[in-house]
Backbone as JSON Lines, residues from 0, in Angstrom:
{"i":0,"aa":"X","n":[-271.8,-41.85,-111.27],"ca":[-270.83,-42.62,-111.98],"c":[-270.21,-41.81,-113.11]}
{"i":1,"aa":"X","n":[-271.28,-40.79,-113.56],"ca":[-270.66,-39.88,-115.08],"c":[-269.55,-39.47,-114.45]}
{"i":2,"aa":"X","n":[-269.44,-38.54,-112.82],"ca":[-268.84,-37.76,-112.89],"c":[-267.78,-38.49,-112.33]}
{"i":3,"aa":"X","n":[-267.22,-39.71,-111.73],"ca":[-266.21,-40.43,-111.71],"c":[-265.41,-40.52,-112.87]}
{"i":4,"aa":"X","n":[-265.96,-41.04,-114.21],"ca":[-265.49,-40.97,-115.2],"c":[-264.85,-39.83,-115.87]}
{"i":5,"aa":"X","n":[-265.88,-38.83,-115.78],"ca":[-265.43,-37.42,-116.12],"c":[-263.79,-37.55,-115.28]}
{"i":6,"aa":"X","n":[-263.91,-37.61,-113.75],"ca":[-262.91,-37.02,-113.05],"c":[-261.31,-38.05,-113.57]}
{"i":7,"aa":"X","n":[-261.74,-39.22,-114.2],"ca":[-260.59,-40.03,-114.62],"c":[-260.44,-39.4,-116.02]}
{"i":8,"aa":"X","n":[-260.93,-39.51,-116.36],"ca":[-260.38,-38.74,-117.93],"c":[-259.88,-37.77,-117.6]}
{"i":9,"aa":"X","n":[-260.88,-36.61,-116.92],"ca":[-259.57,-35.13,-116.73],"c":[-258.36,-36.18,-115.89]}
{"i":10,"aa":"X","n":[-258.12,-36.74,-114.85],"ca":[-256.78,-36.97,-114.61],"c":[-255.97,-37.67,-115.6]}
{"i":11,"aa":"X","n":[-256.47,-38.43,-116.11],"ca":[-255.78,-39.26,-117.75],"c":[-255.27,-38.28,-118.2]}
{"i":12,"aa":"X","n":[-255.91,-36.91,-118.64],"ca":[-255.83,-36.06,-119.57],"c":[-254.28,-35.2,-118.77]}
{"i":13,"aa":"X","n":[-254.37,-35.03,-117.71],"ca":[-253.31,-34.54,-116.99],"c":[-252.07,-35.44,-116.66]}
{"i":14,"aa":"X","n":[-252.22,-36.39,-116.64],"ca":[-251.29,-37.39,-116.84],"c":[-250.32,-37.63,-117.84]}
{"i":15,"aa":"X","n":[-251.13,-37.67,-119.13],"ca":[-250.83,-37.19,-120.13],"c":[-249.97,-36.07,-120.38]}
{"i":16,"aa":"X","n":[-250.7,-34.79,-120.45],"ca":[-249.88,-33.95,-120.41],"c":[-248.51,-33.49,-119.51]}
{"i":17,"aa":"X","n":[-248.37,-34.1,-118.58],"ca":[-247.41,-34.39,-117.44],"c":[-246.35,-35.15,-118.16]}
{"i":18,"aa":"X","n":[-246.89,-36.27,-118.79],"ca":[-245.68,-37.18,-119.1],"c":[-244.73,-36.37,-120.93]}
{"i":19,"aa":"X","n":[-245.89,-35.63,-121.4],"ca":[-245.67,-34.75,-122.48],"c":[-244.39,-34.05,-121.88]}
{"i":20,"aa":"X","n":[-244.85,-33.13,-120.82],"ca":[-243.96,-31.71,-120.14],"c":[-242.63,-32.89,-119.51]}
{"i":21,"aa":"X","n":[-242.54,-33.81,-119.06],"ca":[-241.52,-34.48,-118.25],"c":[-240.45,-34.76,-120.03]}
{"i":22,"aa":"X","n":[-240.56,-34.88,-120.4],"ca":[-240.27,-35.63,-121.8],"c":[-239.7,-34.51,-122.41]}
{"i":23,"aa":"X","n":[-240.72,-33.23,-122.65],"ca":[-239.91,-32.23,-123.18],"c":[-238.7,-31.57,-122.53]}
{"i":24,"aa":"X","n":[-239.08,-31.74,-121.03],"ca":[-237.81,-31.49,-120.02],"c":[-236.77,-32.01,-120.08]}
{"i":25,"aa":"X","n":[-236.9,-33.44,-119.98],"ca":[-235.55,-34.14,-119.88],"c":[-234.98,-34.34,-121.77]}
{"i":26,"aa":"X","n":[-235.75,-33.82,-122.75],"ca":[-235.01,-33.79,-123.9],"c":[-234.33,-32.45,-123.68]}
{"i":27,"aa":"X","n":[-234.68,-31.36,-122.87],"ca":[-234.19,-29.68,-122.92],"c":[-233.08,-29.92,-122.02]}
{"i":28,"aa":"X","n":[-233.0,-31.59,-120.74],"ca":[-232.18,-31.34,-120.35],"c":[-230.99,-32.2,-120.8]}
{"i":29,"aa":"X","n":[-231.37,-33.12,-121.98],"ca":[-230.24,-33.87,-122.61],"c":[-229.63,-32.84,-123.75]}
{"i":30,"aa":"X","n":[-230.22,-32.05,-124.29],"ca":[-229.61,-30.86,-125.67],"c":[-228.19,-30.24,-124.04]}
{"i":31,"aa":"X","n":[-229.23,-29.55,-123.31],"ca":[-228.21,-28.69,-122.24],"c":[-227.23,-29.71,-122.03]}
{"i":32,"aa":"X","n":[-227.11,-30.75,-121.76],"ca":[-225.63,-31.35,-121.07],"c":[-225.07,-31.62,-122.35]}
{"i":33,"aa":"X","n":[-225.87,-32.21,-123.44],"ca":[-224.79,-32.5,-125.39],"c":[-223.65,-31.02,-124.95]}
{"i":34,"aa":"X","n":[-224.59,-30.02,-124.95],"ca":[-223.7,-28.65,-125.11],"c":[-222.78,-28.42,-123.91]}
{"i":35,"aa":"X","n":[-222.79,-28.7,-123.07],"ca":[-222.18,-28.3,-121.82],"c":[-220.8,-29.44,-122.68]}
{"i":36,"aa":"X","n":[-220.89,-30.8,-122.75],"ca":[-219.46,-31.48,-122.92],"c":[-219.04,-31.05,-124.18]}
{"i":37,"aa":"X","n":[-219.93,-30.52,-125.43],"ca":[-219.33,-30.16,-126.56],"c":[-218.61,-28.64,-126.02]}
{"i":38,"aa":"X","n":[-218.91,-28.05,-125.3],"ca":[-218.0,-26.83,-124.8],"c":[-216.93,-27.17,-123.84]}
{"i":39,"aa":"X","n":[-217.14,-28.25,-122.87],"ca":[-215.95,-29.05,-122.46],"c":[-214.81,-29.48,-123.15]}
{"i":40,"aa":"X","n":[-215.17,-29.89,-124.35],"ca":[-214.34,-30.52,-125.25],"c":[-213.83,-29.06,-125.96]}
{"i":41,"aa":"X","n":[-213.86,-28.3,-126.17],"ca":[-213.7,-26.84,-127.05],"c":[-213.0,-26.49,-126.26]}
{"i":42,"aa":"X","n":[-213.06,-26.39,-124.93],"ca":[-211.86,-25.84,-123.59],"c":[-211.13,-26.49,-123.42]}
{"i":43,"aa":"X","n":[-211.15,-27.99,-123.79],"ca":[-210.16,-28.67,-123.68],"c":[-208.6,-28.64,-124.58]}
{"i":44,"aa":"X","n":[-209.69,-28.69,-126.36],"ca":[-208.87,-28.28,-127.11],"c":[-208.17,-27.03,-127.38]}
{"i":45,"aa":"X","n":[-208.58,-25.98,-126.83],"ca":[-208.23,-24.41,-126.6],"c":[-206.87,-24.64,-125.78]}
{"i":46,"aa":"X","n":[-206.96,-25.05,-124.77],"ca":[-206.11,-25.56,-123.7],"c":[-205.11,-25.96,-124.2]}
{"i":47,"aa":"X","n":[-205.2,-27.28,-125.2],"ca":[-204.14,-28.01,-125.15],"c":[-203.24,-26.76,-126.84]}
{"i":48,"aa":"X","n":[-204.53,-25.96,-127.48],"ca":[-203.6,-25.25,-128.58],"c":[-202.67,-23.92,-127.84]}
{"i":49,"aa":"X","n":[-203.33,-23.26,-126.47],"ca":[-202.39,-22.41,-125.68],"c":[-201.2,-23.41,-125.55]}
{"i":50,"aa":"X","n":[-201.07,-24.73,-124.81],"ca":[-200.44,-25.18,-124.64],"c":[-199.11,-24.84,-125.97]}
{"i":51,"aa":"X","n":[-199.51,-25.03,-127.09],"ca":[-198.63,-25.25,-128.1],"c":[-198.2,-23.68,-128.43]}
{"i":52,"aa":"X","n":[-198.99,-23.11,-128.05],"ca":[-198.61,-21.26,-128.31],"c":[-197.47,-21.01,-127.63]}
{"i":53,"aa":"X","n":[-197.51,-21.36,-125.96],"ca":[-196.52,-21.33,-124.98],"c":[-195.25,-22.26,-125.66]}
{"i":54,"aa":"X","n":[-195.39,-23.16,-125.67],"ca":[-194.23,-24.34,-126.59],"c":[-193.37,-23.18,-127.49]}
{"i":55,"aa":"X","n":[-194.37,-22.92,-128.72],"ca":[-193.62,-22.14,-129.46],"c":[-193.11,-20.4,-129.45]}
{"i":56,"aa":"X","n":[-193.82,-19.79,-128.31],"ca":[-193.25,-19.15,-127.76],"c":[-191.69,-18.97,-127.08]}
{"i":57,"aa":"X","n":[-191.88,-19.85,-126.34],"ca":[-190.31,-20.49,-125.9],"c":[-189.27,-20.32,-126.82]}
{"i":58,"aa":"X","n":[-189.99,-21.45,-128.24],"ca":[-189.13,-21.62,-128.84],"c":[-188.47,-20.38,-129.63]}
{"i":59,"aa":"X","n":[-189.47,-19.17,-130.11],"ca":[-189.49,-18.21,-130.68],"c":[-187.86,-16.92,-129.62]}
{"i":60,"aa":"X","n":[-188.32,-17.38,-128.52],"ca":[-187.89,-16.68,-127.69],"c":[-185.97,-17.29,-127.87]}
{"i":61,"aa":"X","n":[-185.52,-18.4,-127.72],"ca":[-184.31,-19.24,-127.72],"c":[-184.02,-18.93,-128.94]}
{"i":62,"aa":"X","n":[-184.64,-19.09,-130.03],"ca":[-184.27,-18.77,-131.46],"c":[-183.44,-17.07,-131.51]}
{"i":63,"aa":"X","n":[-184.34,-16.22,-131.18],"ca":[-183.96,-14.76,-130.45],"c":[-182.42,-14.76,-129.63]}
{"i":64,"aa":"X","n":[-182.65,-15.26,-128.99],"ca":[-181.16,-15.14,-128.26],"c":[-180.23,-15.68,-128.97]}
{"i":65,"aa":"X","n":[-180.3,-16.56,-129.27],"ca":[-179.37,-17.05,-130.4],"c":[-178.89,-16.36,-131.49]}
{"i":66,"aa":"X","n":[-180.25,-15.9,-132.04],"ca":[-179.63,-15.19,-133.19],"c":[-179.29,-13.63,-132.69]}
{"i":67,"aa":"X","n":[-179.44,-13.44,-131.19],"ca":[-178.89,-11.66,-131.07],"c":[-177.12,-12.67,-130.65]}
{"i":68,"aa":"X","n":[-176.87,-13.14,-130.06],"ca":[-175.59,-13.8,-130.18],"c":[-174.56,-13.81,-131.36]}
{"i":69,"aa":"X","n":[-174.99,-14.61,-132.34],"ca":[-174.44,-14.8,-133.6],"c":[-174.75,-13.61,-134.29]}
{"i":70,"aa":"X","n":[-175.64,-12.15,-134.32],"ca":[-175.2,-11.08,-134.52],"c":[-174.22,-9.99,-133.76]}
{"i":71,"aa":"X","n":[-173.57,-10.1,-132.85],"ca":[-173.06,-9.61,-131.52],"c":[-171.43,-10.52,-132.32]}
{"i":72,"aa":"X","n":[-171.72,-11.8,-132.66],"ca":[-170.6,-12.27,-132.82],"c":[-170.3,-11.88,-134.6]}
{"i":73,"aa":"X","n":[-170.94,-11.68,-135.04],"ca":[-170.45,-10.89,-136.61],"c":[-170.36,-9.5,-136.59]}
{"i":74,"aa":"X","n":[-171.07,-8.79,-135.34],"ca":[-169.9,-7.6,-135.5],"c":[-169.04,-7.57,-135.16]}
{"i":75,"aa":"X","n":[-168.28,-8.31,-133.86],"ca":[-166.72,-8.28,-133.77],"c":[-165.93,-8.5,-135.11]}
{"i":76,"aa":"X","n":[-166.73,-9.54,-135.88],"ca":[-165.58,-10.23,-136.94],"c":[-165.88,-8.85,-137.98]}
{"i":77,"aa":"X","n":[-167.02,-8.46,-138.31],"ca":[-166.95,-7.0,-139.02],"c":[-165.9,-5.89,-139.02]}
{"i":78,"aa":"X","n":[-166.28,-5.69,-137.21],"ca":[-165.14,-4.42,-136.56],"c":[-164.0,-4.45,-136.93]}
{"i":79,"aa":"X","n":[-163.26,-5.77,-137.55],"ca":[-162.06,-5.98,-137.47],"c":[-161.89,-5.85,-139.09]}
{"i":80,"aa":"X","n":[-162.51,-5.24,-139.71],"ca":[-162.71,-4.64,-140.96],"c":[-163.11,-3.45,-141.38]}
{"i":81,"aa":"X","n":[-162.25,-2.61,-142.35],"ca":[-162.7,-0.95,-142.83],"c":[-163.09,-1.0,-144.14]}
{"i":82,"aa":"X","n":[-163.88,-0.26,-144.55],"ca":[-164.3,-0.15,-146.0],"c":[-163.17,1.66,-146.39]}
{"i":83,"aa":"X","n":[-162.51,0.81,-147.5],"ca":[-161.31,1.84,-147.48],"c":[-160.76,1.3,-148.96]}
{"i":84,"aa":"X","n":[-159.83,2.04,-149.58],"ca":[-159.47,2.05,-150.44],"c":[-157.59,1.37,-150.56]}
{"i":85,"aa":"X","n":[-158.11,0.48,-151.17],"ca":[-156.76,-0.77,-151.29],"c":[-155.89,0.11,-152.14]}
{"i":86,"aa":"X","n":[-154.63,0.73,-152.14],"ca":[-153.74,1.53,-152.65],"c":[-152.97,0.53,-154.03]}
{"i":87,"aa":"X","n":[-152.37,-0.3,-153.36],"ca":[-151.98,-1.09,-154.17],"c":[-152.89,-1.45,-155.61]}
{"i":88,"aa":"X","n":[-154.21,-1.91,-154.91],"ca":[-154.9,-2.54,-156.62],"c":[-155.93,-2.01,-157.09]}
{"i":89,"aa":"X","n":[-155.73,-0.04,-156.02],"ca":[-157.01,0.27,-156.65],"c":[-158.46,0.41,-156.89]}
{"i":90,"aa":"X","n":[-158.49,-0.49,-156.05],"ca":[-159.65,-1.01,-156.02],"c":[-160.41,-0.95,-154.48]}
{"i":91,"aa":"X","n":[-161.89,-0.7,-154.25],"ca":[-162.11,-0.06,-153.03],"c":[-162.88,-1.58,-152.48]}
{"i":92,"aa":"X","n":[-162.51,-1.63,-151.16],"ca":[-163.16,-3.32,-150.44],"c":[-163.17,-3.47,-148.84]}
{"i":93,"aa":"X","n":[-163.6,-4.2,-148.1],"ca":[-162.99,-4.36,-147.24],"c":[-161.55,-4.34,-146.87]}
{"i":94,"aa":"X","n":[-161.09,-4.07,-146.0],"ca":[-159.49,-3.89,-145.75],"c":[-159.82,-4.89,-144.1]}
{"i":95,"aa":"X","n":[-158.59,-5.37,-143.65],"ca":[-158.57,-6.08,-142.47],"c":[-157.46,-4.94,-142.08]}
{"i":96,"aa":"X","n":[-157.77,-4.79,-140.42],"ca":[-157.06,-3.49,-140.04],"c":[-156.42,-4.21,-139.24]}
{"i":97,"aa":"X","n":[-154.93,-3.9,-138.96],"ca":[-154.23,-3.97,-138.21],"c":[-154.01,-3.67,-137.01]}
{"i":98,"aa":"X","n":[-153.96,-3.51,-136.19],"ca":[-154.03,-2.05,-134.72],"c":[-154.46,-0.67,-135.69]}
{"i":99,"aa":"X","n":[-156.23,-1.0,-136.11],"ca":[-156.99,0.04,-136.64],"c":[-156.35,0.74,-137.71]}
{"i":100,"aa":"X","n":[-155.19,0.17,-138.37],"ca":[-154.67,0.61,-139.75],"c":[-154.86,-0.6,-140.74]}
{"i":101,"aa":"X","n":[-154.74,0.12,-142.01],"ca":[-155.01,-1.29,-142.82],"c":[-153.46,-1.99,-142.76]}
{"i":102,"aa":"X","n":[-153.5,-3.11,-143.22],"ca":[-152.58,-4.04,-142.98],"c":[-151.25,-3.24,-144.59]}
{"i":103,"aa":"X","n":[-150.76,-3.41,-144.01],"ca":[-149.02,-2.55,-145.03],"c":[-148.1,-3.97,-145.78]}
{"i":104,"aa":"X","n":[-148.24,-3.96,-147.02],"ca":[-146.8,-4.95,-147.07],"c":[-145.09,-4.63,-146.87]}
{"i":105,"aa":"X","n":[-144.46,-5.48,-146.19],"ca":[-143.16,-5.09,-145.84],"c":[-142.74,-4.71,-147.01]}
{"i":106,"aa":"X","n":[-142.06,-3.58,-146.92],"ca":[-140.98,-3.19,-147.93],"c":[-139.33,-3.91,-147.22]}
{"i":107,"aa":"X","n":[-138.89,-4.47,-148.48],"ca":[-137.79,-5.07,-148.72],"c":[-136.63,-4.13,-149.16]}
């Protein structure tokens, strides 16, 4: 009869420790999945901030063309100007050129 008893206690005792090891497992395997969706969620938000990189990329890019445009369009209006010396007043400035001469007042 001792050694019946003996043999239930050692299995108690293993039982025990079984339900210990099952417990520490499924807490090692609830930390592992917390982390798996908290890194889900981190790829998610990564995702959606590329998203906004690309957005403003774009936008960076349209801004660019635009402004090589409206520089393309102030040198024509430039070209059509010499830095030259105004006879009349003396004074040195832009000049607006005529067929590439500065502009002449009629003599009367």
């Amino acid at each position: 009869m001792s050694k019946i008893a003996s043999a239930t206690q050692d299995m108690a005792a293993v039982s025990e420790e079984q339900a210990a090891s099952s417990e520490e497992i499924a807490s090692a395997v609830q930390n592992i999945a917390s982390r798996v969706n908290a890194s889900a969620e981190s790829a998610d938000r990564v995702r959606g901030q590329m998203a906004e990189v690309g957005t403003s990329a774009e936008r960076v890019a349209q801004g660019s063309e635009e402004l090589s445009g409206l520089a393309a369009d102030l040198r024509k209006l430039v070209a059509a100007f010499k830095y030259d010396e105004v006879e009349t007043s003396g004074q040195t400035g832009l000049v607006p050129l005529n067929g590439g001469k500065p502009k002449t007042k009629a003599r009367a």
